[in-house]
C-alpha positions in Angstrom: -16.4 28.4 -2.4 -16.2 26.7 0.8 -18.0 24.6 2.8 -18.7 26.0 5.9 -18.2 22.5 7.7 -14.7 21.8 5.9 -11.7 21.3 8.0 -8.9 23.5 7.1 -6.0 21.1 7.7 -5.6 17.6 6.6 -5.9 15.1 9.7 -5.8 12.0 10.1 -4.7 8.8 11.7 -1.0 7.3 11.0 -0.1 4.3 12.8 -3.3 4.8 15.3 -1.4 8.4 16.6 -3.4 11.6 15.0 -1.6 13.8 12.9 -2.3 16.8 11.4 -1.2 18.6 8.1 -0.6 21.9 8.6 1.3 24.8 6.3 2.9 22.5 3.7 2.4 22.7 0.2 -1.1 20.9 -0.7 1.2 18.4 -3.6 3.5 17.1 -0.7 2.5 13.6 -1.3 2.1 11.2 1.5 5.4 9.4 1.4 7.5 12.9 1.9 5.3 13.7 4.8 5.8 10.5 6.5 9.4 10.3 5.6 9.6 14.0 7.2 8.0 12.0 10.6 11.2 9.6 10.6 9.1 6.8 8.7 11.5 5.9 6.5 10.2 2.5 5.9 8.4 3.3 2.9 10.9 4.9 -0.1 10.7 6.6 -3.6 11.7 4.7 -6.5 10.0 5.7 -9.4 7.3 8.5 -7.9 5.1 7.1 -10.3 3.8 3.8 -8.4 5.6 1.2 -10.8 8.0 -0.3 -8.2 5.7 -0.1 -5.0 8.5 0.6 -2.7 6.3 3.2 -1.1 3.7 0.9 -0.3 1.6 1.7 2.9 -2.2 -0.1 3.7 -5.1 2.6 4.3 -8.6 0.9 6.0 -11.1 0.8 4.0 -14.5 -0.1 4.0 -16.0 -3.5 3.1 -19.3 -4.4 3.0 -20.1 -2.4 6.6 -16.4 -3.7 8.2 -13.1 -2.9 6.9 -9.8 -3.9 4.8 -6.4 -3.4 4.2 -5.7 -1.6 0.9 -1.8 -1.4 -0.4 -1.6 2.0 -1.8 1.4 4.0 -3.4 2.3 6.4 -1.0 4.2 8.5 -3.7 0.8 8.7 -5.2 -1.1 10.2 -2.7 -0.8 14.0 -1.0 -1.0 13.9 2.1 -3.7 16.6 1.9 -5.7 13.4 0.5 -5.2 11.4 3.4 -7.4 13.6 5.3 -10.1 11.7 7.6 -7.9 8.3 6.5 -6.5 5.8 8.8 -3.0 4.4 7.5 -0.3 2.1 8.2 3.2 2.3 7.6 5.6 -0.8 8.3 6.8 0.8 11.1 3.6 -0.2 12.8 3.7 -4.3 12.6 6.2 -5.0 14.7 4.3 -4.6 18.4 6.6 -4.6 21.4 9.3 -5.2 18.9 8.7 -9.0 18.0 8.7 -9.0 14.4 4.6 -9.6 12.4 4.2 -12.5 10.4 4.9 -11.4 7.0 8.2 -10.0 8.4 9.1 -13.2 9.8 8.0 -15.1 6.9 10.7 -12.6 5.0 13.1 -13.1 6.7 12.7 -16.8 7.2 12.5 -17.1 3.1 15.5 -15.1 2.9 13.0 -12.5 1.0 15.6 -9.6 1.0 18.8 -8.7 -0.2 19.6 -5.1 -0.3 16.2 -4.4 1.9 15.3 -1.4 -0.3 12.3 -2.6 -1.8 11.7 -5.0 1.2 8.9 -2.7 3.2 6.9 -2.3 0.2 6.3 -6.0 -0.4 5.9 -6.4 3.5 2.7 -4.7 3.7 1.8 -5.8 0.2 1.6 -9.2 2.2 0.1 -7.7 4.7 -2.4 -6.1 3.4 -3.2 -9.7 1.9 -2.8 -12.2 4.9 -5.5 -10.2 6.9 -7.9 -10.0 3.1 -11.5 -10.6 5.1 -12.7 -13.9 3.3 -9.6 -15.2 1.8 -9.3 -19.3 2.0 -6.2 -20.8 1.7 -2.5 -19.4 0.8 -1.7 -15.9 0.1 -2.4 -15.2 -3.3 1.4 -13.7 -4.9 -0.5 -11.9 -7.6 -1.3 -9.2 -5.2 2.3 -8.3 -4.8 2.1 -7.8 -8.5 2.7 -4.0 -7.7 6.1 -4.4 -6.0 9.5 -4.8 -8.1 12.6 -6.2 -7.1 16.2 -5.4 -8.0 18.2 -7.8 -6.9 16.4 -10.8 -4.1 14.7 -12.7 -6.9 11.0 -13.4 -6.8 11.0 -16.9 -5.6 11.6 -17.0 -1.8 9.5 -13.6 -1.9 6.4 -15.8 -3.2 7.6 -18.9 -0.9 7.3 -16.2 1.8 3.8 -14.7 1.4 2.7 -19.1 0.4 3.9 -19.6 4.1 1.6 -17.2 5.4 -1.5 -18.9 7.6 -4.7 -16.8 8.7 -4.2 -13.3 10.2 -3.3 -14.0 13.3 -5.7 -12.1 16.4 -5.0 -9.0 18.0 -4.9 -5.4 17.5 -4.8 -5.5 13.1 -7.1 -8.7 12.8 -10.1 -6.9 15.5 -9.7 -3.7 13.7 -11.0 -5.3 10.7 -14.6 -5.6 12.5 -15.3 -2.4 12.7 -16.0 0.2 9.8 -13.4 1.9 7.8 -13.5 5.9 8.5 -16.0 8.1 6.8 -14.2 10.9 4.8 -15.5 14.6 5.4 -14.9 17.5 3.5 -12.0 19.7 4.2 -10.2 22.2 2.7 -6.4 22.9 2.9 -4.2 25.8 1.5 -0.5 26.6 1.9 1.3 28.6 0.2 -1.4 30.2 -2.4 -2.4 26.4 -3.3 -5.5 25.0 -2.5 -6.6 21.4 -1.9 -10.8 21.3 -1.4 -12.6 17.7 -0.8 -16.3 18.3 -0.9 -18.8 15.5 0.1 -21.7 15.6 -2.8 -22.2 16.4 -6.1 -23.5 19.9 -5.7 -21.3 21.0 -3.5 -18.4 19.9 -6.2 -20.4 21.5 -8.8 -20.3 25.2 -7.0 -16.6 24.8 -6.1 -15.8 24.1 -10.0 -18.1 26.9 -11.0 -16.3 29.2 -8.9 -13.3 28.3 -9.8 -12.9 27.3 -14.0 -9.2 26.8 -13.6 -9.6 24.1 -10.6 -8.4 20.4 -11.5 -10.3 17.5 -10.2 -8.6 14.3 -8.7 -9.9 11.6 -7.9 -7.1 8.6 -7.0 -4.3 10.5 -7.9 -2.9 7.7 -10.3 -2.0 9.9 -13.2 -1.9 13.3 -11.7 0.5 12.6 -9.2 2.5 11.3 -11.6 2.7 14.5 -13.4 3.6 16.4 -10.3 5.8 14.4 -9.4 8.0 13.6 -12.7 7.1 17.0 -14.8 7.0 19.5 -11.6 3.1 20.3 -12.5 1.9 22.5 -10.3 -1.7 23.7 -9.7 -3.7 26.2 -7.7 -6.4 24.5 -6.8 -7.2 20.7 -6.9 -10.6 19.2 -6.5 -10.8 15.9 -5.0 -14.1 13.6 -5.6 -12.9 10.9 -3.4 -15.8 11.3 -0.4 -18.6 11.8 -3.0 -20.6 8.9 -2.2 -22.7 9.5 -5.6 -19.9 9.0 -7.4 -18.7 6.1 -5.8 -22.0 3.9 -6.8 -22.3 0.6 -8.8 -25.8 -0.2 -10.0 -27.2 -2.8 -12.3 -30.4 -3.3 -13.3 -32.3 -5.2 -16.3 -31.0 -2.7 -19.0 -28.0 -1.6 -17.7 -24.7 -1.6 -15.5 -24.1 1.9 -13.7 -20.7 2.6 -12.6 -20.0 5.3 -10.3 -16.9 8.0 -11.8 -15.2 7.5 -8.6 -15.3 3.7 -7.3 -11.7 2.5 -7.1 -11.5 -0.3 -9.8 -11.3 -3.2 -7.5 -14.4 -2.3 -6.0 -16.0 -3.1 -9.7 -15.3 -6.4 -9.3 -16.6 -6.9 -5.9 -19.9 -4.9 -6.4 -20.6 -6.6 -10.1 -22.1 -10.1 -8.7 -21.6 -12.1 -12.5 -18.8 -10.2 -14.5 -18.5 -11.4 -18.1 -14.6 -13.2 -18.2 -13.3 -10.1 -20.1 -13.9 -7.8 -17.1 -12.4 -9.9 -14.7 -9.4 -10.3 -17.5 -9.1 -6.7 -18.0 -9.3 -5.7 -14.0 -6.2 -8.3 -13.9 -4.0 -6.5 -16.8 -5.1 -3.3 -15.4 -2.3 -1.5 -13.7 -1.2 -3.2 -10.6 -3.1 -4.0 -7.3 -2.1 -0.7 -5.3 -3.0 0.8 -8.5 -6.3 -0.6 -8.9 -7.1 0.1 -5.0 -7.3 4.1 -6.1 -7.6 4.8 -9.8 -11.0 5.2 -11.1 -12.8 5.2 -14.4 -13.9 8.4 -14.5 -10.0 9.3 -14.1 -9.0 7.3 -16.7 -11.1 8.5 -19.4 -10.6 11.8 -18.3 -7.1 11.9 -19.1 -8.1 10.9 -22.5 -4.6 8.8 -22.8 -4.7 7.1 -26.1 -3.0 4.2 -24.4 -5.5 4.4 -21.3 -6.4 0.5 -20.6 -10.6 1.4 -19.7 -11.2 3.2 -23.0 -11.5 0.0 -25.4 -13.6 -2.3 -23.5 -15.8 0.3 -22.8 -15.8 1.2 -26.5 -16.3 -2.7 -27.3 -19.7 -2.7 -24.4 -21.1 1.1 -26.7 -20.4 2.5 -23.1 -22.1 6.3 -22.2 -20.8 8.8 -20.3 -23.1 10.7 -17.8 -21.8 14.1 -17.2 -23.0 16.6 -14.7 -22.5 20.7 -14.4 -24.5 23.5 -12.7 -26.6 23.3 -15.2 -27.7 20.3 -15.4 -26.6 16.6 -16.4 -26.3 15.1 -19.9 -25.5 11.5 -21.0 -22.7 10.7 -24.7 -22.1 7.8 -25.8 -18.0 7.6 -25.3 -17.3 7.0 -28.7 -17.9 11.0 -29.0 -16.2 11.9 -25.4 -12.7 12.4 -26.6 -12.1 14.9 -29.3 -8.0 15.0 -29.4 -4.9 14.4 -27.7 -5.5 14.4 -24.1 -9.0 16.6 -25.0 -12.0 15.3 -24.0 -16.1 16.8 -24.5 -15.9 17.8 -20.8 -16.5 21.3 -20.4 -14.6 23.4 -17.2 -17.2 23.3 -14.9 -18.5 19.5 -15.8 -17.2 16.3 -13.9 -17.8 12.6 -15.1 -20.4 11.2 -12.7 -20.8 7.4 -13.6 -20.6 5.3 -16.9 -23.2 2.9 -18.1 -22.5 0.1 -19.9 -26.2 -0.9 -21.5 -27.5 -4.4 -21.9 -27.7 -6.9 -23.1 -23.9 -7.1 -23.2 -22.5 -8.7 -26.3 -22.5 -12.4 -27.2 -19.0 -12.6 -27.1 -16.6 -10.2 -26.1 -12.2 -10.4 -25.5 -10.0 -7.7 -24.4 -6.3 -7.9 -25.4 -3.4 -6.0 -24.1 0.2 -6.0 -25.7 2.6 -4.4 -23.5 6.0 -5.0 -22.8 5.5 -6.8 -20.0 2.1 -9.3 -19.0 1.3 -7.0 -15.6 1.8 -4.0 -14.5 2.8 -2.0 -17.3 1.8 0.4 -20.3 0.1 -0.8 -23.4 1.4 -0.9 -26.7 -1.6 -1.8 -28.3 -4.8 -2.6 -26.1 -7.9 -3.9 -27.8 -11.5 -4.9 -27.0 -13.7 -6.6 -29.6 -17.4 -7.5 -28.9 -19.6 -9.3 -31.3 -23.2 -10.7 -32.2 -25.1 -13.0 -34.3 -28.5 -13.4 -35.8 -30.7 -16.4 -36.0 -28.6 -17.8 -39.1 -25.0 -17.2 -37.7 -24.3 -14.2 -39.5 -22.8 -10.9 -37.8 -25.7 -8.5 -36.5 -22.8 -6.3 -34.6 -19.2 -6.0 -34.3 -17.1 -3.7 -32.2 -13.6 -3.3 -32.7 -12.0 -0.7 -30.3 -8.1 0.1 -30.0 -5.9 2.0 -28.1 -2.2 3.3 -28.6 -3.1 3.3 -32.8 -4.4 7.2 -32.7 -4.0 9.9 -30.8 -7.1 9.2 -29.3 -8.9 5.8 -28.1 -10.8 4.7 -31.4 -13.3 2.5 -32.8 -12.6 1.1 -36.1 -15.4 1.6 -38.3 -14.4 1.1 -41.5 -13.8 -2.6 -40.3 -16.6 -3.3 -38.2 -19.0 -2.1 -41.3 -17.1 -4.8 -43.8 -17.9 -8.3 -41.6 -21.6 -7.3 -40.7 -24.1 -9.4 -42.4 -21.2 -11.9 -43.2 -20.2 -15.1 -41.3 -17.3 -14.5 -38.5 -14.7 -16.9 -40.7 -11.2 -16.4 -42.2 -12.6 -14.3 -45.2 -14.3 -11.8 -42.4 -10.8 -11.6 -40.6 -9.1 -10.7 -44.0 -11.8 -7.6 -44.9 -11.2 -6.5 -41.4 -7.3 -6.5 -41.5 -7.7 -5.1 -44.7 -9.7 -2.2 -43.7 -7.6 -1.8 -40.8 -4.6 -1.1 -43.5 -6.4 1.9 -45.2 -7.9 3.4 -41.9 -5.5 2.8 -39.1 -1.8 5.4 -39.2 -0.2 4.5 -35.4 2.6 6.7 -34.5 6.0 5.0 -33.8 7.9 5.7 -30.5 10.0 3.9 -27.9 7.5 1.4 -26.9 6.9 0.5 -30.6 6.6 1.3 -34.1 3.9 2.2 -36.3 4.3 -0.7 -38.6 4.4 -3.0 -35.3 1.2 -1.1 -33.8 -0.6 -2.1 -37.4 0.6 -5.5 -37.6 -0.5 -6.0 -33.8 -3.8 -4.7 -34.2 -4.4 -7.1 -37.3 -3.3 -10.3 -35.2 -5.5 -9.6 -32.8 -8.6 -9.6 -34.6 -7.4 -12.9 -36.0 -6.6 -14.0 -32.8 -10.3 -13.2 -32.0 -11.8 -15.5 -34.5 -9.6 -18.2 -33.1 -10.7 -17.4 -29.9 -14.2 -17.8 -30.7 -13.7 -21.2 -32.2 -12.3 -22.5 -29.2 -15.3 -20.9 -27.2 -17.5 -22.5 -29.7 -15.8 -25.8 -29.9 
């Protein structure tokens, strides 16, 4: 189905000059397509937005004005840029006198081979002109950018140089709104790309269509079509659904939309326990966080997906919604296998609730590698409870990478309840966890490591509390 009002090409503005996306191939991602216009700034280096030398900023709204976001080119088709405004590095340097963060680059002696140098340029960027920031330029948000062969440290000296956005063109742009995103639809080649703008609308296009895939930020998809040569007729996108981009919280519960980009949680939730914040930290990488979504992630039904524990750990529900009506699971019964979720063909994930009151005290761990930017081992979220004589009313002990789906651990929640949270608690729990838990072993880690991890975390969570308590 198509909405009569739909555009049927992708435009939109790329250094302030229209473009439009005509007959190509609805996967071309972003970064071929401006590579194609001779912007070679921005480069593939892993096509699946680990190394962030594709980086380009996009305007986005914030709170009625606008923002720079870093994004992953590589991770974006350019049939999703449709109705967006974006920046390449090409565009900083005005009249050819270099921007800021360039100068403070080169100044730092930022860049050896120059490779991965655009990327972390509007990384920086995107971070000098942050509306609100005070102070220096925070380094963590070029946690998304790797490089080979400069070192880190006049990188970071460069973006700590950095004063306030300096005025002009960028720093006035940031005054006005961010674009509003319309539907369109866009097919080359016998592929289809369709952005509708509401729920219902979404709805009859899936109905019509069983076979069609949504996207939302294109995080994990892309990453399939890009590295395994996936290939489908018809993608959805739920990007300008406004109803799925909501965050509501009210006395009995937080409401997040399926659709709002994850570092818009943080924003919109006014007093986040510490273990969100924690979480949104570990979770991917800043360009990452400015498109993935929840609804994606638990839709992918990874068993090594970082938003499935925590949300397991908070007894999280899934609102679902379908021609024929809407229904609400708890997600401890929304993923039934491997990559297999309860969703039915025609269904999309509208928003997650998290009810309240949220749990006394509650930690989320991930073991990984390395700290950021990369993919658990073992992730873990652990909530708990107490009644009036200090005894465990509720435990929740969630895990991911230790099944082939994200999974709650029963057996060992059920054996501390009604017991104090001491040593002898941790030892039933770990030894539940022995009989109930059987990880797979593969290059990121053993079984027998995966088990052991899992028990020194819930350890680690006693000790936690104690300091907490102390």
């Amino acid at each position: 189905m198509k909405a009569n009002n739909s555009a049927q090409s992708a435009d939109f503005l790329l250094n302030n000059r229209p473009v439009s996306v005509r007959d190509i191939d609805p996967q071309t991602t972003l970064l071929d397509y401006i590579r194609a216009q001779g912007l070679t700034g921005a480069k593939e280096g892993c096509a699946e937005g680990e190394c962030g030398a594709c980086t380009v900023v996009l305007v986005a709204d914030r709170d009625g004005a606008s923002e720079y976001r870093a994004v992953n080119s590589c991770l974006m088709l350019a049939s999703m840029a449709a109705g967006h405004e974006i920046y390449t590095v090409e565009a900083l340097a005005a009249g050819g006198k270099l921007a800021d963060v360039q100068q403070a680059m080169a100044a730092a002696g930022g860049s050896q081979c120059g490779y991965c140098t655009p990327g972390f340029v509007m990384s920086m960027f995107a971070e000098q002109y942050r509306p609100g920031r005070a102070g220096p330029c925070d380094p963590h948000e070029l946690g998304g950018n790797l490089c080979r062969c400069t070192g880190y440290r006049p990188i970071r000296d460069a973006a700590l140089s950095l004063g306030p956005a300096p005025a002009g063109d960028f720093l006035d742009r940031l005054s006005r709104p961010a674009p509003r995103l319309e539907a369109i639809e866009h097919e080359s080649g016998g592929a289809r790309f369709s952005r509708p703008i509401d729920i219902e609308q979404c709805l009859s296009i899936l109905a019509a269509d069983p076979q069609a895939r949504l996207i939302s930020g294109g995080t994990d998809l892309v990453v399939e079509s890009n590295l395994r040569s996936r290939r489908w007729k018809h993608l959805v996108s739920v990007e300008a659904i406004a109803d799925l981009r909501e965050f509501f919280e009210s006395a009995d519960s937080i409401t997040i939309g399926a659709a709002l980009p994850l570092n818009e949680i943080a924003m919109r939730w006014s007093k986040p326990p510490e273990a969100i914040l924690h979480w949104l930290r570990l979770f991917a990488s800043p360009p990452l966080r400015n498109r993935a979504t929840l609804g994606g992630n638990l839709a992918t039904a990874s068993p090594i997906g970082d938003g499935a524990p925590l949300l397991l750990a908070l007894d999280a529900r899934v609102h679902l919604a379908s021609r024929r009506g809407r229904r609400t699971i708890a997600l401890a019964s929304f993923f039934s296998s491997y990559r297999r979720t309860a969703l039915a063909p025609d269904e999309l994930i509208a928003a997650i609730e998290i009810p309240k009151p949220l749990p006394e005290f509650v930690r989320f761990y991930k073991v990984a590698k390395r700290r950021m930017d990369d993919i658990s081992t073992v992730a873990a979220a652990m909530a708990m409870d107490w009644d009036a004589s200090g005894k465990i009313a509720r435990a929740r002990f969630a895990f991911g990478g230790v099944a082939e789906v994200p999974m709650r651990a029963l057996a060992a929640e059920q054996s501390i309840v009604g017991h104090r949270w001491n040593d002898a608690s941790v030892e039933r729990a770990q030894e539940a966890l022995e009989k109930t838990l059987d990880p797979i072993s593969d290059h990121r880690g053993s079984g027998e490591y995966r088990l052991a991890v899992a028990k020194s975390l819930v350890a680690k969570f006693l000790w936690e509390r104690r300091v907490a308590a102390a």
